[in-house]
Rosetta silent file (secondary structure, phi, psi, omega in degrees, C-alpha in Angstrom):
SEQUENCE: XXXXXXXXXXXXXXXXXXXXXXXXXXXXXXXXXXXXXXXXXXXXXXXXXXXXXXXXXXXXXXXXXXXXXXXXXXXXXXXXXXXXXX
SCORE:     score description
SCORE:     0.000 S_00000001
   1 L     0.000  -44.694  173.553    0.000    0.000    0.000 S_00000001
   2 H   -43.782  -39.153 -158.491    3.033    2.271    0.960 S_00000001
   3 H   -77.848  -15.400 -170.211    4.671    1.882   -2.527 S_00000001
   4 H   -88.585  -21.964  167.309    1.212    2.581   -4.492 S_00000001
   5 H   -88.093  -47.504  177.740    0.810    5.861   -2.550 S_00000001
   6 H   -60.603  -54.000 -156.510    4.723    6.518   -3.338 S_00000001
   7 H   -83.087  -12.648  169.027    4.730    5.742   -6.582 S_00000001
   8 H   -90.290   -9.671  160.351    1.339    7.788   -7.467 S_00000001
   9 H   -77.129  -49.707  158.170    2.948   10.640   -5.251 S_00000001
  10 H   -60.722  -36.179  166.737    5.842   10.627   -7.520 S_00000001
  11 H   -56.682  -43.682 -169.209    4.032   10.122  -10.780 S_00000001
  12 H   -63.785   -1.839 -161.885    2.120   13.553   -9.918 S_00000001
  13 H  -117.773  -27.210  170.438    5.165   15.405   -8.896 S_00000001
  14 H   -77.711  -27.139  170.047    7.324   14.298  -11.978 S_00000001
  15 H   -48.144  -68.040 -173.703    4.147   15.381  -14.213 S_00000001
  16 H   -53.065  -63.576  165.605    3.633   18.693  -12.379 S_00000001
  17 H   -48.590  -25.907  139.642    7.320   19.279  -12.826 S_00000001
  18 H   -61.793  -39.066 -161.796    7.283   18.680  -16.581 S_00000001
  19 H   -82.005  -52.833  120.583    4.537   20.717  -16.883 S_00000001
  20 H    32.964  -60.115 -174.766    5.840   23.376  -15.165 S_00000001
  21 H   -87.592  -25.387 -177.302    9.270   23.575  -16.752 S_00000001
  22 H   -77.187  -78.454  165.522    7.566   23.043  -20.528 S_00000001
  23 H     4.930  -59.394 -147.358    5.469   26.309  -19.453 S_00000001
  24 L  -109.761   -3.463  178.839    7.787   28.533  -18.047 S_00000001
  25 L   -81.534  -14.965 -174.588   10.564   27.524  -20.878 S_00000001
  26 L   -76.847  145.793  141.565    8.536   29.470  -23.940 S_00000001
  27 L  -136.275  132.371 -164.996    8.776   32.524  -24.847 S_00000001
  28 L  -117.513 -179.659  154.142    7.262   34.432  -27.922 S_00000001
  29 L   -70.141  161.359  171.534    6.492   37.785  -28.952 S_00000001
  30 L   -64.118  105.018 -174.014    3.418   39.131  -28.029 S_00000001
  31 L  -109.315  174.547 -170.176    0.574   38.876  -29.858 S_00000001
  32 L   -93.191  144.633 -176.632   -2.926   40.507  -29.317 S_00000001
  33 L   -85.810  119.341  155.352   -5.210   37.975  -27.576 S_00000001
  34 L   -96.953  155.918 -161.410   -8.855   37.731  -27.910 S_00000001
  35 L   -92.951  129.600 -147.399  -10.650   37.880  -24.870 S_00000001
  36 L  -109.811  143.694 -179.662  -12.017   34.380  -23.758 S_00000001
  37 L   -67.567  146.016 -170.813  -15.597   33.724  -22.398 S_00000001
  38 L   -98.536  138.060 -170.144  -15.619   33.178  -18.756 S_00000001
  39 L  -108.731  158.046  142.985  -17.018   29.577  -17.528 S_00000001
  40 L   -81.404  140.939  133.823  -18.302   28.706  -13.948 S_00000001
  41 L   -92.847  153.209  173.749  -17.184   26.149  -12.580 S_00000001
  42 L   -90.287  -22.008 -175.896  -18.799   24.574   -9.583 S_00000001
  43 L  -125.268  159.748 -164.045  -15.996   23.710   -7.488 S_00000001
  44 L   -88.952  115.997 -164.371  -12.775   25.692   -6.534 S_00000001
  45 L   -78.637  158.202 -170.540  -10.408   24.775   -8.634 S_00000001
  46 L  -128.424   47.762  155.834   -6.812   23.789   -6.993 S_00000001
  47 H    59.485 -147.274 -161.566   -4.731   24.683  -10.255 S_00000001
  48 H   -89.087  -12.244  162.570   -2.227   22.759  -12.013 S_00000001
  49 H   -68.068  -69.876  151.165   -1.326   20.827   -9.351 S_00000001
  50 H    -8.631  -63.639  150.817   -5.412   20.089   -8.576 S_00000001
  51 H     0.443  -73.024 -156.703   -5.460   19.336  -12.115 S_00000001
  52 H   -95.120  -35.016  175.699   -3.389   16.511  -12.412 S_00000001
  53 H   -46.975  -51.744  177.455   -4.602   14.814   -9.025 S_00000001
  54 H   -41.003  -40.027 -156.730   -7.723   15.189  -10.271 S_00000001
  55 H  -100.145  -59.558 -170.825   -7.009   13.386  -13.835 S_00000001
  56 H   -43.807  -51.845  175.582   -4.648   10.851  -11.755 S_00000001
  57 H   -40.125  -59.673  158.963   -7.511   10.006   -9.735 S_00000001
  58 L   -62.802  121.553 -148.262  -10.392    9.644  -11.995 S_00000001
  59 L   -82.328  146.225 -149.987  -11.066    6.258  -12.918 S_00000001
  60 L   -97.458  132.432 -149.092  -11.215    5.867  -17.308 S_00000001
  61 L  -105.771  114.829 -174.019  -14.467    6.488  -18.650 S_00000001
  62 L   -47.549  147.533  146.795  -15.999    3.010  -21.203 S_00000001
  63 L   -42.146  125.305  171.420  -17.428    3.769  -23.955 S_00000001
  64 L   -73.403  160.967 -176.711  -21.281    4.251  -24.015 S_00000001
  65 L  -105.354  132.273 -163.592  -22.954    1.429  -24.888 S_00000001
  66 L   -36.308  148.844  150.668  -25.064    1.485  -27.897 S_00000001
  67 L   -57.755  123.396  156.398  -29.006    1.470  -27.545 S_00000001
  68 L   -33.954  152.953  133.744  -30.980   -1.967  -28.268 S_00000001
  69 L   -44.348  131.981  165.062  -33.179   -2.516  -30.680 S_00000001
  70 L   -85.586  142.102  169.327  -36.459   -2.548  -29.711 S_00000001
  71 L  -111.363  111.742 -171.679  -38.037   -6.080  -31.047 S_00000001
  72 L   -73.824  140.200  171.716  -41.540   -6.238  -31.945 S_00000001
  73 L  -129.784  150.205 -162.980  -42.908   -9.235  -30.232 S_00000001
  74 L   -79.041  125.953  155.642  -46.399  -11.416  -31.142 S_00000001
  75 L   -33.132  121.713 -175.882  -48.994  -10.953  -28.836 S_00000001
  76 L   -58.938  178.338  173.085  -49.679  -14.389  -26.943 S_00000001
  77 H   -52.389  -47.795  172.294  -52.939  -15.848  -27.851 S_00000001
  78 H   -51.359  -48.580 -139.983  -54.848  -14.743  -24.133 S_00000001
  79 H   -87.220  -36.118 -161.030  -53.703  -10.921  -24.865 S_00000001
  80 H   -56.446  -63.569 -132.029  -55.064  -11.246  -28.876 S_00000001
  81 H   -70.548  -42.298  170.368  -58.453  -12.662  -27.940 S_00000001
  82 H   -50.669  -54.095 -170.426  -59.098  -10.044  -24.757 S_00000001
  83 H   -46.233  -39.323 -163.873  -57.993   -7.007  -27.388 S_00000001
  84 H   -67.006  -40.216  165.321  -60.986   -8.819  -29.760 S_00000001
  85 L  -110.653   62.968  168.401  -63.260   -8.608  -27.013 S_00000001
  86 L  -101.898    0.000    0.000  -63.142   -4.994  -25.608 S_00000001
């Protein structure tokens, strides 16, 4: 149990530390920006760190699975003869 919390303690910290260092190595010129629509979120986000726990955490989501067919099926004999006499 120790080594499965160390080694998921380390994956996040070597992640965060790529992403981190990929981040902070660019630099461009400036360009003008468009101004980006603001979302709610519902929960308080804990950043890039938050992020990755978060993804690390979260269990991989199946595919959905396709709708049946609906199958017409023949009315037994009891159900015909009651429709015949309503």
């Amino acid at each position: 149990m120790a080594d499965l919390i160390k080694e998921l303690v380390s994956g996040v910290v070597d992640a965060a530390l790529k992403e981190v260092l990929k981040k902070t190595g660019m630099r461009k010129t400036s360009t003008r920006r468009t101004r980006r629509k603001t979302t709610t979120r519902k929960k308080a986000s804990g950043g890039l760190l938050g992020d990755i726990i978060e993804a690390a955490l979260k269990p991989e989501k199946k595919p959905a699975k396709r709708p049946r067919k609906q199958v017409s099926r023949r009315r037994t004999a009891a159900s015909r003869s009651r429709q015949r006499n309503r």
